[in-house]
N, C-alpha and C positions, 0 to 999 in steps of 0.2 A: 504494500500500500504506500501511495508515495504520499506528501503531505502538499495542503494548498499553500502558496506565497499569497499573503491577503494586502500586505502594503509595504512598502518602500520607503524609508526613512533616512536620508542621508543625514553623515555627522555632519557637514558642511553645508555648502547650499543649493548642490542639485545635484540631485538621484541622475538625472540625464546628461553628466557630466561628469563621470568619474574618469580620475587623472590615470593613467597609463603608459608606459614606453613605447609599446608599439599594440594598436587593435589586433592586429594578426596573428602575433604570439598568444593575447591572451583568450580569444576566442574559443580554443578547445578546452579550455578548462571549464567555462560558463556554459557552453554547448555538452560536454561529454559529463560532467560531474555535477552540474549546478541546474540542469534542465533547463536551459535560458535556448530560444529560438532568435535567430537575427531577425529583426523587422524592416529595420533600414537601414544606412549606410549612407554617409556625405564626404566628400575630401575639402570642404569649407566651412566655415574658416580652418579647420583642420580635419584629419582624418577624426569620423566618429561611426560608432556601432551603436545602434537603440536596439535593446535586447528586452525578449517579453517572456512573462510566464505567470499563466494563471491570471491572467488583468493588471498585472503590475509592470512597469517596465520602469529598465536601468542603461546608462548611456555611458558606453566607455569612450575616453579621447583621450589622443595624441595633445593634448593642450599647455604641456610643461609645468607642469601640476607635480607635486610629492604625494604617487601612490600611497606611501607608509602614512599619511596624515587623514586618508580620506578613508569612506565605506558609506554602509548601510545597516539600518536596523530591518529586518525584514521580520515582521508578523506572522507567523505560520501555525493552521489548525492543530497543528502536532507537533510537536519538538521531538518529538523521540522518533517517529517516521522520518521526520526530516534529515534527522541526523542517520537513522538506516539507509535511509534513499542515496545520498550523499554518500556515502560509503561505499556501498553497493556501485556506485557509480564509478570507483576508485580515489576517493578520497584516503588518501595517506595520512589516516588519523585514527589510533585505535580507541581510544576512549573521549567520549565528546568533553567531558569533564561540565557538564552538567551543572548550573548554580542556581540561586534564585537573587534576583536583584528587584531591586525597587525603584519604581520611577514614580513618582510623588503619590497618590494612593494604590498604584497599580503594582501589584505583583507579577513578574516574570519569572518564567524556568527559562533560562536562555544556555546555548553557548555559541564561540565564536571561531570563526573560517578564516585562514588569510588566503588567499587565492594566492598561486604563482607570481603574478603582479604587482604584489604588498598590499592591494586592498582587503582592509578585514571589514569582514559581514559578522556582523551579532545574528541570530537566529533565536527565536523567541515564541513563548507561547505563555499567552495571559493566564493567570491562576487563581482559581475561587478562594476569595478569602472566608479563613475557618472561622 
């Protein structure tokens, strides 16, 4: 069972905009591991990939941006599917390392991805409070 991506949250200020060395390189990791489908593609103002899944999309680019500063928080029905699916998919990660964090009254089980590219994805799933 895979799990749905419900929203896209970037740390920075746009999900359609995440900084990368080259679209090319990083491509198969979002396509083979991360389930992301290319939607579109522009070489202006610079090379970008707008990638979708599940009604969410995230835009990678050549822009001279610091990958290691940027990502997303991504919402997903499941956390723990998500992290199987991902796996399954070849993810070079044997334990998701699983936590709960809090973001002002909301409880999260999240953990977190760095792609090949240095951007890191949180992964996340909202939690009934007891």
């Amino acid at each position: 069972m895979s799990a749905t991506y419900k929203t896209a949250s970037p740390y920075q200020q746009d999900a359609l905009n995440l900084p990368v060395g080259s679209v090319e390189a990083a491509l198969p990791f979002y396509e083979t591991v991360m389930g992301f489908r290319v939607v579109s593609r522009t070489d202006s103002p610079h090379r970008c990939a707008i990638l979708g899944r599940d009604g969410i999309q995230i835009g990678l680019a050549e822009n001279g941006g610091d990958p290691t500063q940027d990502g997303c928080f991504f919402e997903v029905n499941d956390v723990e599917a998500a992290f199987a699916e991902l796996k399954a998919n070849g993810l070079a990660k044997d334990d998701a390392g699983f936590r709960i964090d809090r973001h002002g009254d909301t409880a999260w089980k999240v953990f977190f991805v760095v792609a090949p590219d240095g951007l890191c994805y949180c992964l996340g799933q909202r939690q009934n409070e007891i």
